[in-house]
C-alpha positions as a Markdown table, in Angstrom:
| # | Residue | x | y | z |
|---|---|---|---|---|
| 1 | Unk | 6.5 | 177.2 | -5.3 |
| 2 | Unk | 5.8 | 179.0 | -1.7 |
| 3 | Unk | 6.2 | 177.1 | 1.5 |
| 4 | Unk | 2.5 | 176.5 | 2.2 |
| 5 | Unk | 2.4 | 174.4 | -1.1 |
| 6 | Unk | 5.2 | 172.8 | 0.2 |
| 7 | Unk | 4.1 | 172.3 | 3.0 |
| 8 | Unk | 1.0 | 170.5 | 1.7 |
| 9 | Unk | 2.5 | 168.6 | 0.0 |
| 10 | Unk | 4.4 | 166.6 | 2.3 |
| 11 | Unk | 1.4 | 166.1 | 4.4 |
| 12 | Unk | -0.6 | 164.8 | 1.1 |
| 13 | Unk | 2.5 | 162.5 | 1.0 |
| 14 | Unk | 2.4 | 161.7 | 4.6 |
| 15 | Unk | -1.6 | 160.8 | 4.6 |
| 16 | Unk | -1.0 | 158.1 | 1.5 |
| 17 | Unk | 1.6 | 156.5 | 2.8 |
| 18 | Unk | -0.6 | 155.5 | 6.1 |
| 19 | Unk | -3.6 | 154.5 | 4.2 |
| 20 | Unk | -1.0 | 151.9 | 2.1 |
| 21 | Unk | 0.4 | 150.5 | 5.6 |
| 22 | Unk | -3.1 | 150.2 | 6.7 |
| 23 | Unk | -4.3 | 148.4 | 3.5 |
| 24 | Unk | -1.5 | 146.1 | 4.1 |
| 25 | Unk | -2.1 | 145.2 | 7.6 |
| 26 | Unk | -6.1 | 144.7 | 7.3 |
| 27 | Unk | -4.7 | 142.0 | 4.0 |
| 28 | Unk | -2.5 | 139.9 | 6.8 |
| 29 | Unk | -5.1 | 140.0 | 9.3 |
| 30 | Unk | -7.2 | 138.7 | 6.9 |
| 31 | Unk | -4.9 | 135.8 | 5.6 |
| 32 | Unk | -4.8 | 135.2 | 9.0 |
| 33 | Unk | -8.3 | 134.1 | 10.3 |
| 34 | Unk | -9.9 | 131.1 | 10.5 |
| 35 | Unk | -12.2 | 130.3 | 7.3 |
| 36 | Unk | -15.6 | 130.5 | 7.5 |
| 37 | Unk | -17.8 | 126.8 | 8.1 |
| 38 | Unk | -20.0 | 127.3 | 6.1 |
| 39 | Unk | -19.3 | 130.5 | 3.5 |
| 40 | Unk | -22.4 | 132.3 | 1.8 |
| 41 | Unk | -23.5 | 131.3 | -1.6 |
| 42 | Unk | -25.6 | 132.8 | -4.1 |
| 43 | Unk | -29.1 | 132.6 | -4.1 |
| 44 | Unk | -29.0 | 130.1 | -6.9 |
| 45 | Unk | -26.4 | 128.3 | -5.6 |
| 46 | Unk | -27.9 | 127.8 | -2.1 |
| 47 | Unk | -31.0 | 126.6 | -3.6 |
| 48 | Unk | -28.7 | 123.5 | -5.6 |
| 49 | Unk | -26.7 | 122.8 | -1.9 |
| 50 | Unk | -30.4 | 122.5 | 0.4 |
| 51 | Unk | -31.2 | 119.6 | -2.8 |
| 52 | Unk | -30.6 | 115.7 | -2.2 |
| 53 | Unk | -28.7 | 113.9 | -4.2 |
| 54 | Unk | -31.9 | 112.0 | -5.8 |
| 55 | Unk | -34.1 | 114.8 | -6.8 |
| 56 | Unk | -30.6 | 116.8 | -8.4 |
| 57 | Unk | -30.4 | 113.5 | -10.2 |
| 58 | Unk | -34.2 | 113.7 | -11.3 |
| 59 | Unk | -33.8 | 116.7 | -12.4 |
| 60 | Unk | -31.0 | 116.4 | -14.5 |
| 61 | Unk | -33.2 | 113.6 | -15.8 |
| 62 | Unk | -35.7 | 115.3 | -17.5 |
| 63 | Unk | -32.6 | 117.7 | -19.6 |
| 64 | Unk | -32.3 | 115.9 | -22.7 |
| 65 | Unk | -28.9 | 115.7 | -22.7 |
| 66 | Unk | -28.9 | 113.6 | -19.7 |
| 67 | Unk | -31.9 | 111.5 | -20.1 |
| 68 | Unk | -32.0 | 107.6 | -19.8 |
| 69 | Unk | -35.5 | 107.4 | -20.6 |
| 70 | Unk | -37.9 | 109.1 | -23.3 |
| 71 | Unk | -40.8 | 108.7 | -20.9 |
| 72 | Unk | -39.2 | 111.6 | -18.2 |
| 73 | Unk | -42.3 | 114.3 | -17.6 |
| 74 | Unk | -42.9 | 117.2 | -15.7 |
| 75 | Unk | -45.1 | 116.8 | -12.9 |
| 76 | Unk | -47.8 | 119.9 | -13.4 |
| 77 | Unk | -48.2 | 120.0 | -16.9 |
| 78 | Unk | -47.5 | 116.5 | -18.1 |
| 79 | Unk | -44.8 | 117.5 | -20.9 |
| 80 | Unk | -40.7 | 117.8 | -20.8 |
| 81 | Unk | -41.0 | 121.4 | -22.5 |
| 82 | Unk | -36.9 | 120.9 | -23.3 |
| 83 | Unk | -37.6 | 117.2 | -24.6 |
| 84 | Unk | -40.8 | 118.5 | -27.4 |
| 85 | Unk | -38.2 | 121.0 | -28.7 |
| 86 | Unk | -35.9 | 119.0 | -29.0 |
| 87 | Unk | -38.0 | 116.0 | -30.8 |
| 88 | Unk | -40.0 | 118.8 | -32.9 |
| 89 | Unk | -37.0 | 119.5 | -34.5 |
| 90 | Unk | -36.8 | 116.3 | -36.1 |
| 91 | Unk | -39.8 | 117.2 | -38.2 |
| 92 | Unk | -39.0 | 120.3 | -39.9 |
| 93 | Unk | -37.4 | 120.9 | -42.9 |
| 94 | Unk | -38.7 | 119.1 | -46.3 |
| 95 | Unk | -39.3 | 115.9 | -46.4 |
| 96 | Unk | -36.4 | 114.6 | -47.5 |
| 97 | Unk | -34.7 | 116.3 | -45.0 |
| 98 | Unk | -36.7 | 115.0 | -42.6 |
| 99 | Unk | -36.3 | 111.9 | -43.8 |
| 100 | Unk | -32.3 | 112.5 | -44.6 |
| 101 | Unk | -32.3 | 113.1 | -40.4 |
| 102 | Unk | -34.0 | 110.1 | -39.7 |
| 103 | Unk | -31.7 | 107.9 | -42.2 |
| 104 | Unk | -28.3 | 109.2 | -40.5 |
| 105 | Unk | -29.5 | 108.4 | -37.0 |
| 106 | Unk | -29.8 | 104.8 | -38.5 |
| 107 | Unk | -26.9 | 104.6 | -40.1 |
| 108 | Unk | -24.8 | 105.4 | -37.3 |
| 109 | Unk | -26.4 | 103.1 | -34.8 |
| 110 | Unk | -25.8 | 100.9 | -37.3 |
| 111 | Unk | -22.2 | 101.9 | -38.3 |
| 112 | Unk | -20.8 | 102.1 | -34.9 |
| 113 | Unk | -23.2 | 99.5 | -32.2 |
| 114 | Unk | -24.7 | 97.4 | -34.3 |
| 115 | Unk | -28.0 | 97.6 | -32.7 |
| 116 | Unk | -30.2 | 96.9 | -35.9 |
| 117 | Unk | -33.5 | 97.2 | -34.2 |
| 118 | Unk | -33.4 | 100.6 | -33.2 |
| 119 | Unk | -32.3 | 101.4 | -36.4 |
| 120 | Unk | -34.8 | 99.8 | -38.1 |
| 121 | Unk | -37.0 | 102.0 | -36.5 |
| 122 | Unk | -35.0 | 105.2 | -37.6 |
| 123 | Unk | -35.4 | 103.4 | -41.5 |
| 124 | Unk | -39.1 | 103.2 | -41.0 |
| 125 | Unk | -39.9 | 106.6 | -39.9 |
| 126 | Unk | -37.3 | 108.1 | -42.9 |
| 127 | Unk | -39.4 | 105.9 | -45.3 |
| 128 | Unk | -42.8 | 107.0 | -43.7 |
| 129 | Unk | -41.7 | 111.2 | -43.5 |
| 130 | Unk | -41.3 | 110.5 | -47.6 |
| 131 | Unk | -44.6 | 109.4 | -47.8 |
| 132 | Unk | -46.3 | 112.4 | -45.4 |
| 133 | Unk | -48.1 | 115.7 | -47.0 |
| 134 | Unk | -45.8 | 118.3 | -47.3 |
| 135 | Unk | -45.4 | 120.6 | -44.5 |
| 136 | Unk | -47.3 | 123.4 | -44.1 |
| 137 | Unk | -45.7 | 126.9 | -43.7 |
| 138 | Unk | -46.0 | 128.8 | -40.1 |
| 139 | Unk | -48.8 | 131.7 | -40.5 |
| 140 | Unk | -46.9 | 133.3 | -37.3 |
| 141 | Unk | -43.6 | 133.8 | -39.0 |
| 142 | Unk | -45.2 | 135.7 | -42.0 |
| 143 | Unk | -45.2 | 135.5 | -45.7 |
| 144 | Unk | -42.4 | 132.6 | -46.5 |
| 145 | Unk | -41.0 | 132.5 | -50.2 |
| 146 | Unk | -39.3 | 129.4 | -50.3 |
| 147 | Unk | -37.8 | 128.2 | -54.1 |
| 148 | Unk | -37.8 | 124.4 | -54.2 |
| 149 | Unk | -36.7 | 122.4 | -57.6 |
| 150 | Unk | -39.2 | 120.3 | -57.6 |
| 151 | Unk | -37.8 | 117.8 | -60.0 |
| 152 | Unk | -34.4 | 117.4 | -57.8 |
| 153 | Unk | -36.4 | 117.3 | -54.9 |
| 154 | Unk | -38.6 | 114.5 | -55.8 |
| 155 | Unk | -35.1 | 112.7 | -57.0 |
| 156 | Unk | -33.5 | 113.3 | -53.8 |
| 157 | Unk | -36.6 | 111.8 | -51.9 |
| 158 | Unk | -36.1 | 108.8 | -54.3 |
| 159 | Unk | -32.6 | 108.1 | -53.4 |
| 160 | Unk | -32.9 | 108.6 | -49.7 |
| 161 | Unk | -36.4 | 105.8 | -50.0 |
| 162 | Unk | -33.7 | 103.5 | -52.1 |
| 163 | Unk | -31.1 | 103.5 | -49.2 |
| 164 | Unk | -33.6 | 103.6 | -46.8 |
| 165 | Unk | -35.2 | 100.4 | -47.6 |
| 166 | Unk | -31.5 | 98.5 | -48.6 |
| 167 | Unk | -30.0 | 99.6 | -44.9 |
| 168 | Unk | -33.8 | 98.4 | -43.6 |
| 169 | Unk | -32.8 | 95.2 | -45.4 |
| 170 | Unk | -29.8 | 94.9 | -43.4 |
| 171 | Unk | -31.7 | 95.2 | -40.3 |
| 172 | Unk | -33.6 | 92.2 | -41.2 |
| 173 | Unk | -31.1 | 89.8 | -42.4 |
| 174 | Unk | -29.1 | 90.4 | -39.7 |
| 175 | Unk | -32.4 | 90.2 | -37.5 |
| 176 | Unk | -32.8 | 87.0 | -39.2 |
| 177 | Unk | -36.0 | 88.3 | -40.6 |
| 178 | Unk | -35.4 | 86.7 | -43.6 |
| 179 | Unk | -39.2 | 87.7 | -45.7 |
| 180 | Unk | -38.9 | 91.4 | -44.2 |
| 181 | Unk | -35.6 | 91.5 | -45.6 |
| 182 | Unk | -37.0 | 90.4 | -49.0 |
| 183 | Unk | -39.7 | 92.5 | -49.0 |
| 184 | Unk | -37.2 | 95.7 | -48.4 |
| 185 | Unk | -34.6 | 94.6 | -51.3 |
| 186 | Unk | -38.0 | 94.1 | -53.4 |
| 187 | Unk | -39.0 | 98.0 | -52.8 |
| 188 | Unk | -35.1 | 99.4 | -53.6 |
| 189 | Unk | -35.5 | 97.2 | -57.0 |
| 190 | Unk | -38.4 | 98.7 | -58.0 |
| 191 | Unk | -36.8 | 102.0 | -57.6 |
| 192 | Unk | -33.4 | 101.1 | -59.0 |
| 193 | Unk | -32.9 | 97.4 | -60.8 |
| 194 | Unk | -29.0 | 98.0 | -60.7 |
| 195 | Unk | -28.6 | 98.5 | -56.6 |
| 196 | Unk | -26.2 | 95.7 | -56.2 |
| 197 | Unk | -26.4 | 96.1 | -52.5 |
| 198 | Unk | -30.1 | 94.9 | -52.8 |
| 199 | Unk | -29.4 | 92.0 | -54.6 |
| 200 | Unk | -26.7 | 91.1 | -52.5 |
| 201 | Unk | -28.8 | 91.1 | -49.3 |
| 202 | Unk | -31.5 | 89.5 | -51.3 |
| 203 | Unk | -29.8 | 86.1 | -51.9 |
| 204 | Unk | -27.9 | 86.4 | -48.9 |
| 205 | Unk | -31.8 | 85.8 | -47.0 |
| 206 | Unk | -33.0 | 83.2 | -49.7 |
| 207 | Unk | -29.3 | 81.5 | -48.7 |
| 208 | Unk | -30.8 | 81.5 | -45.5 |
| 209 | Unk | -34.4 | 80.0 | -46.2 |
| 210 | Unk | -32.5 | 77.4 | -48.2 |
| 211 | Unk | -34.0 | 79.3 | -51.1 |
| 212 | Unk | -30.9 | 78.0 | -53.1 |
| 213 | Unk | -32.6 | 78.4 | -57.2 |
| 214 | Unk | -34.0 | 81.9 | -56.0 |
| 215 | Unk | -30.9 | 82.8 | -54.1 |
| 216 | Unk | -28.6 | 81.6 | -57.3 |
| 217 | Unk | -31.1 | 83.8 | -59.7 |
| 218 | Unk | -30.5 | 87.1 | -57.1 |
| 219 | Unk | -26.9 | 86.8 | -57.3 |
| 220 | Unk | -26.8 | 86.4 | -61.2 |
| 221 | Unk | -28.7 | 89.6 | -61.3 |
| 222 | Unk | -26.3 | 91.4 | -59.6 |
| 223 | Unk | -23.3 | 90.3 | -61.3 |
| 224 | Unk | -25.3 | 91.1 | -64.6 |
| 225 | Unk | -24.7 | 94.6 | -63.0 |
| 226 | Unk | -21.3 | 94.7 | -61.6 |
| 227 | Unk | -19.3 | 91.5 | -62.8 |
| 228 | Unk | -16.3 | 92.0 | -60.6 |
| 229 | Unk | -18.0 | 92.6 | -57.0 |
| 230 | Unk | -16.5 | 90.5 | -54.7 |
| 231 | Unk | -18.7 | 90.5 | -52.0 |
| 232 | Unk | -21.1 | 88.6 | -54.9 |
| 233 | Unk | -18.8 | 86.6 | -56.3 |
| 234 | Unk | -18.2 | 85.1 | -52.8 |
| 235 | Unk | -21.8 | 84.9 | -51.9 |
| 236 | Unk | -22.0 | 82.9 | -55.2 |
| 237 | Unk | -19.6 | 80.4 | -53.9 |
| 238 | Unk | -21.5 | 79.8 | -50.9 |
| 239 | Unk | -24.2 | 79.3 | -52.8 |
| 240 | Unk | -23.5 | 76.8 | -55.1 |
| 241 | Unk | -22.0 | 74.9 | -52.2 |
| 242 | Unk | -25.1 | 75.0 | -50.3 |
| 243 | Unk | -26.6 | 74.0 | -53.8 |
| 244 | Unk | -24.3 | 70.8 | -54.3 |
| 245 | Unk | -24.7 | 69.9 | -50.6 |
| 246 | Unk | -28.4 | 70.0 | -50.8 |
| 247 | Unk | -28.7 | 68.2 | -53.6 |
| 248 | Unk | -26.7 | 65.4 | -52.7 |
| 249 | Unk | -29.0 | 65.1 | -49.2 |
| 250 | Unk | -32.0 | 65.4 | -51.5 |
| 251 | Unk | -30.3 | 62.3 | -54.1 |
| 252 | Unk | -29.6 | 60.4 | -50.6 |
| 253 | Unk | -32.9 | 61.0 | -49.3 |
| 254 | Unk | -34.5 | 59.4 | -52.5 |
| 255 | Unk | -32.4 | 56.7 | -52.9 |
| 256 | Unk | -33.6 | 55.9 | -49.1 |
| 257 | Unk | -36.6 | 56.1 | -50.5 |
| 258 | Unk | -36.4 | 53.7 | -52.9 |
| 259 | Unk | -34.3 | 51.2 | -50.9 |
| 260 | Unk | -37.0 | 50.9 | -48.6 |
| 261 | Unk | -40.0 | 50.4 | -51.3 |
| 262 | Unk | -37.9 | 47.7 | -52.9 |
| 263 | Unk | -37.7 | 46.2 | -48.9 |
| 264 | Unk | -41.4 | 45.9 | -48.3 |
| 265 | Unk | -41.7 | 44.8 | -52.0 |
| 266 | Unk | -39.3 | 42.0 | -51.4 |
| 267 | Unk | -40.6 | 41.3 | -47.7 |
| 268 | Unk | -44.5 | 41.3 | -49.3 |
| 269 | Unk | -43.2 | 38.5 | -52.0 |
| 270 | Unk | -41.5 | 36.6 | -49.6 |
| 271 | Unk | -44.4 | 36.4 | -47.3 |
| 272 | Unk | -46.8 | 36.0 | -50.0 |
| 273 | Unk | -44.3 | 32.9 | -51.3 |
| 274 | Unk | -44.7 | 31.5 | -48.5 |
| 275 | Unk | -48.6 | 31.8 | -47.7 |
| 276 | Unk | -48.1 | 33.9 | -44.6 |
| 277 | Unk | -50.7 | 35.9 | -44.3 |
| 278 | Unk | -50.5 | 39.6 | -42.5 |
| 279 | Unk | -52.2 | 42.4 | -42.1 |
| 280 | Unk | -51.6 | 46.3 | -40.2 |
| 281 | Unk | -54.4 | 48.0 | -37.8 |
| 282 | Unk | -55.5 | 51.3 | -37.6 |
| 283 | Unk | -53.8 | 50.9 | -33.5 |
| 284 | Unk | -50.6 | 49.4 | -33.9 |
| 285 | Unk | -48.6 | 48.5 | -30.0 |
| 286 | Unk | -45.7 | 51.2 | -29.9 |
| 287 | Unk | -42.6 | 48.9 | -30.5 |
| 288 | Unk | -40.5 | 49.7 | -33.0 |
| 289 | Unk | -38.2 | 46.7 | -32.6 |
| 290 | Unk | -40.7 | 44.7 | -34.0 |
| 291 | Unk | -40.7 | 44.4 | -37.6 |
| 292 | Unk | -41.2 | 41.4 | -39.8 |
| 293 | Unk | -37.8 | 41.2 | -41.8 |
| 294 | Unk | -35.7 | 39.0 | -44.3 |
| 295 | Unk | -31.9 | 38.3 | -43.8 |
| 296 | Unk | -31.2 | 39.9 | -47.0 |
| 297 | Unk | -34.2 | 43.0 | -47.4 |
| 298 | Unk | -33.5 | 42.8 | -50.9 |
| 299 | Unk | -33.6 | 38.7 | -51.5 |
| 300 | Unk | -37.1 | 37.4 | -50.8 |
| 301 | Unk | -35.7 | 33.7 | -50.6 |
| 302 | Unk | -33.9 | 34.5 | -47.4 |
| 303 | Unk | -34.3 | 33.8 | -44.5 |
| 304 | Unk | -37.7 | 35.0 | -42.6 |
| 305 | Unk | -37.8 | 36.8 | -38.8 |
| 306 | Unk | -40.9 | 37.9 | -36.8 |
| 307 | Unk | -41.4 | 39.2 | -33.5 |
| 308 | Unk | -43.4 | 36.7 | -31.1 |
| 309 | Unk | -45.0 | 38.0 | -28.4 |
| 310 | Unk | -44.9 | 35.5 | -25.3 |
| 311 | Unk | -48.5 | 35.9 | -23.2 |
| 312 | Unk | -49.5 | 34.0 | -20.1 |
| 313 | Unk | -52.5 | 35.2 | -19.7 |
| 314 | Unk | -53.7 | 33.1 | -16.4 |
| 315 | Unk | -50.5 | 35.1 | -14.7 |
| 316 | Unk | -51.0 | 38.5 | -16.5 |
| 317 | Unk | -47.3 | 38.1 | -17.8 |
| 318 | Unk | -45.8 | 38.5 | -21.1 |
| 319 | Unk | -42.0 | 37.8 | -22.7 |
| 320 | Unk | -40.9 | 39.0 | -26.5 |
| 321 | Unk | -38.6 | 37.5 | -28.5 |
| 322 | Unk | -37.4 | 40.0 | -31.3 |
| 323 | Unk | -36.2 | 37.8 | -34.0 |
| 324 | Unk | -38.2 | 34.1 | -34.2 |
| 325 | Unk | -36.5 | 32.6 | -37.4 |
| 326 | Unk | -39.3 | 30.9 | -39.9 |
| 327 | Unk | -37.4 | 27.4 | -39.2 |
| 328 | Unk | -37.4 | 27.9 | -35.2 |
| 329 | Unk | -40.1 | 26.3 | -33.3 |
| 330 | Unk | -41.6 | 27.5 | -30.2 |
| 331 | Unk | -40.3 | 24.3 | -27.9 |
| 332 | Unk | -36.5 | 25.9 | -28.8 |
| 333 | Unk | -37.7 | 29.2 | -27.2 |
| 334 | Unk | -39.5 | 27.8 | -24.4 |
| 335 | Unk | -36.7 | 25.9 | -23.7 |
| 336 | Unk | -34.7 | 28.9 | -22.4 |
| 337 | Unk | -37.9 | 30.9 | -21.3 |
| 338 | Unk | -39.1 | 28.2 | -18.8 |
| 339 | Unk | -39.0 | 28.3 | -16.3 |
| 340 | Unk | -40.0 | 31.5 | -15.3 |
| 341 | Unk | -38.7 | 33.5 | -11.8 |
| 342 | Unk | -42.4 | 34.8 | -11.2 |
| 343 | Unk | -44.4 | 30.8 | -11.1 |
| 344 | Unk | -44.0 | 29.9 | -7.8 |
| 345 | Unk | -45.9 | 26.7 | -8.6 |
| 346 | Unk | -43.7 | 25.6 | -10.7 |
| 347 | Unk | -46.4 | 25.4 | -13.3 |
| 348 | Unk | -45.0 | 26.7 | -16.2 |
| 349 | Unk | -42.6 | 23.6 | -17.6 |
| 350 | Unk | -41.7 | 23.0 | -21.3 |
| 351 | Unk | -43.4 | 19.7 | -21.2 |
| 352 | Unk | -46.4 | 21.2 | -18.9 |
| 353 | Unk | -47.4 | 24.1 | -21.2 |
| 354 | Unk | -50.1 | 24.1 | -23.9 |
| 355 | Unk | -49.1 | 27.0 | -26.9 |
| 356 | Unk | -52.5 | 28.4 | -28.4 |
| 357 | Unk | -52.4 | 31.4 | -31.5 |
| 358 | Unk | -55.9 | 33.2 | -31.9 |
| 359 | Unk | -57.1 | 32.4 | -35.5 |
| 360 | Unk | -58.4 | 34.7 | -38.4 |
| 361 | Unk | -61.4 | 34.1 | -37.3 |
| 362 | Unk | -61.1 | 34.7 | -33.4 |
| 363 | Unk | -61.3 | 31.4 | -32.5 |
| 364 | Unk | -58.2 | 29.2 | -31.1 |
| 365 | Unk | -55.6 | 27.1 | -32.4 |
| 366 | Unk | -53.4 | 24.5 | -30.7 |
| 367 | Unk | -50.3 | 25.3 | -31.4 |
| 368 | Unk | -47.5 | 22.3 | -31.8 |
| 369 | Unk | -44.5 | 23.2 | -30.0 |
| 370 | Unk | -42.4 | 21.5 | -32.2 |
| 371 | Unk | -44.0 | 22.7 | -35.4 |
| 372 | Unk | -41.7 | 25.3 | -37.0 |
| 373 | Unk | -43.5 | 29.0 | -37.0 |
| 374 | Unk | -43.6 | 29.0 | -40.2 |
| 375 | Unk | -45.5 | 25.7 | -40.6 |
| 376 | Unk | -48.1 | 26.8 | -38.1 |
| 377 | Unk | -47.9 | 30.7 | -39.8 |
| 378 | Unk | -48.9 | 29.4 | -43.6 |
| 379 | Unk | -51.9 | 26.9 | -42.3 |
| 380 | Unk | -54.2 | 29.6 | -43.7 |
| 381 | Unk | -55.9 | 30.0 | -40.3 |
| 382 | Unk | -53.7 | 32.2 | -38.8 |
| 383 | Unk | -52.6 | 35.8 | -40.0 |
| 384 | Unk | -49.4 | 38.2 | -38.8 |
| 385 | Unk | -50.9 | 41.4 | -37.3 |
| 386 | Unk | -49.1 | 44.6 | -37.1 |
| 387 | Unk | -46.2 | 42.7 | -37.7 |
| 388 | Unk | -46.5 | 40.6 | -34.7 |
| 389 | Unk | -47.3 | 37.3 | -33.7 |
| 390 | Unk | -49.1 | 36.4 | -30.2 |
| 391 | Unk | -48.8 | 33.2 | -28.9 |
| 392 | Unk | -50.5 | 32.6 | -25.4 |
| 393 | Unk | -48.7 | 30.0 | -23.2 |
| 394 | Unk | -51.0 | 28.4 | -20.3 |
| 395 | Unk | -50.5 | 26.0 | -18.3 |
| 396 | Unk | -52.6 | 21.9 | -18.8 |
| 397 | Unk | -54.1 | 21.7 | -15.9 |
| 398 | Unk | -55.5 | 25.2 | -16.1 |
| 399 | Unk | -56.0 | 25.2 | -20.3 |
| 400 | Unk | -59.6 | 23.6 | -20.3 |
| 401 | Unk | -61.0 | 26.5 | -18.0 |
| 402 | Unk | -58.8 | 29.3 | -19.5 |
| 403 | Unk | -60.2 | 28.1 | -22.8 |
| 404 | Unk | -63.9 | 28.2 | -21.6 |
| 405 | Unk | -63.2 | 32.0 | -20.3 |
| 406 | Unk | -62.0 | 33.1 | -23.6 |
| 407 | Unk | -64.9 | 32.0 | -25.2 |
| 408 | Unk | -67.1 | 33.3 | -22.8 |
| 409 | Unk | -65.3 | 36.5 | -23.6 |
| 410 | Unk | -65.7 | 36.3 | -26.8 |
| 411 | Unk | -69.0 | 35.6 | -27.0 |
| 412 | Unk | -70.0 | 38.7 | -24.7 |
| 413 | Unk | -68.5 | 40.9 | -27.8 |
């Protein structure tokens, strides 16, 4: 090697070194300065930092994997391009596998959130893609050649209808939509008379309509199938205790029933022994405390009750007295009734007080205050209406012209 190469050399060497302690000294001056306010951004990105909050949120809205709503458009052509994509996708395939889709979004709604409703809706639009026409081919992909068993295919279509309508079922009965639920279990029994789910959830709804015999004939069925299921077996516990139970409310109820036929037997006797006559209206007064009754309902040689009403007609008052033995007479009432806080007269005395009852006929009848009731009841001119008896209380020295006045009424209708 000659000098001049040499020479080179070095200087090459010399030259590098410089540009390295140059390099180095532009990095710390660098590392050095302030940073920037506001540093540029892309294009893309700049656009995203100029948009507010609300309208970034809207329109992450309207990707489907963020929506919150089905119902997010686009504002110039009316349609979420991303969203009818995404929901034509649903519909293609066969149509069981159209149907298959629709079945596992129900199932897992129903598997892991219970929310029955919306899967309902998932069951129903399985059972209805089995029921469209077969989807036609796309012209614009070209000539398809598509081998489909038919035979498995309409069997596979059959099994995904069967567990379509039993998981529909569910939805019901746990909707309490207890004749839905029926109706479902019905359809999977026509298709397969040994789905023990169906039979299950079919007498678990009659259960609940207190459909006990049909609930007790679903659950035989079942077992018929698969004698050692336990959920059945259970479900046949329950119901032969809601059997028994009803029954015995159903035995009580008659014997109620019967109790109270042999009462207004015995009570109808008894007044009929004692040639009290009575007799119900088509507008009976609204009191049910007031009931003709014997001490014994069953003996019609006890004692008789009735419930007197106590009128004063000139003073537009009245008193009742719930229980008026047959022996009692109306002076023993009076006694505690008179006198009363509202006569400021002092009119209304036992001994200054005439007793009238309105006869069968609509006359008037003095009534004897020491007479027992049921003396004056079985004269044969008075009568028990609507099991009550009205006795009108009016003071002698007003008597004659409240006695005029009540004919005068009478006559008028």
């Amino acid at each position: 090697m000659n000098m001049t190469s040499v020479a080179s050399l070095d200087a090459l060497l010399e030259e590098k070194m410089k540009l390295r302690e140059n390099d180095s000294q532009q990095q710390t001056d660098v590392l050095q300065e302030e940073p920037s306010a506001s540093a540029a951004l892309p294009p893309g990105m700049q656009k995203s930092q100029d948009t507010s909050v609300d309208d970034l949120l809207k329109e992450m809205s309207r990707v489907p994997l963020f929506m919150t709503s089905l119902d997010e458009v686009d504002d110039e052509s009316g349609e979420n391009i991303e969203l009818e994509a995404l929901k034509a996708l649903a519909y293609e395939g066969t149509r069981a596998e159209i149907a298959q889709n629709f079945r596992e979004q129900g199932t897992e709604l129903v598997r892991t959130e219970k929310r029955y409703r919306e899967a309902r809706e998932y069951y129903t639009k399985a059972l209805k893609a089995l029921k469209a026409p077969p989807v036609p081919p796309d012209l614009d992909q070209g000539p398809q050649v598509v081998e489909i068993d038919e035979e498995a295919e309409l069997q596979k279509e059959r099994s995904i209808e069967e567990a379509c309508l039993v998981n529909r079922a569910l939805c019901n009965l746990e909707m309490k939509n207890y004749g839905l639920c029926n109706r479902d279990c019905a359809g999977a029994l026509r298709l397969t008379p040994k789905n023990v789910k169906a039979w299950y959830r079919a007498a678990s709804a009659c259960l609940a309509l207190d459909k006990v015999v049909e609930a007790v004939d679903a659950c035989q069925s079942g077992l018929s199938f698969d004698a050692q299921n336990t959920a059945l077996k259970k479900l046949m516990s329950r119901i032969e205790q809601r059997r028994d139970h009803l029954a015995a409310v159903e035995e009580s109820r008659k014997q109620r029933e019967e109790r109270t036929r042999l009462e207004q037997a015995t009570l109808r006797l008894a007044l009929k022994n004692r040639k009290v006559l009575a007799r119900r209206t088509d507008r009976p007064l609204e009191m049910p405390e007031a009931k003709v009754a014997l001490g014994d309902p069953l003996d019609a040689s006890s004692i008789l009750s009735f419930p007197v009403m106590i009128l004063y007609p000139v003073h537009a008052q009245t008193d009742f007295i719930k229980q008026f033995q047959q022996s009692e007479s109306l002076s023993e009432h009076l006694s505690y009734l008179l006198p009363v806080p509202w006569d400021q007269d002092n009119e209304y005395t036992t001994g200054n007080v005439e007793c009238y009852i309105e006869t069968i006929e609509g006359g008037l009848i003095k009534a004897g205050k020491k007479l027992s009731l049921l003396k004056l009841l079985s004269s044969g001119k008075l009568e028990v209406v609507d099991d009550l008896v009205r006795v009108m209380v009016v003071p002698k020295s007003k008597a004659a012209q409240w006695i005029e006045d009540f004919k005068t009424r009478r006559g008028k209708q």
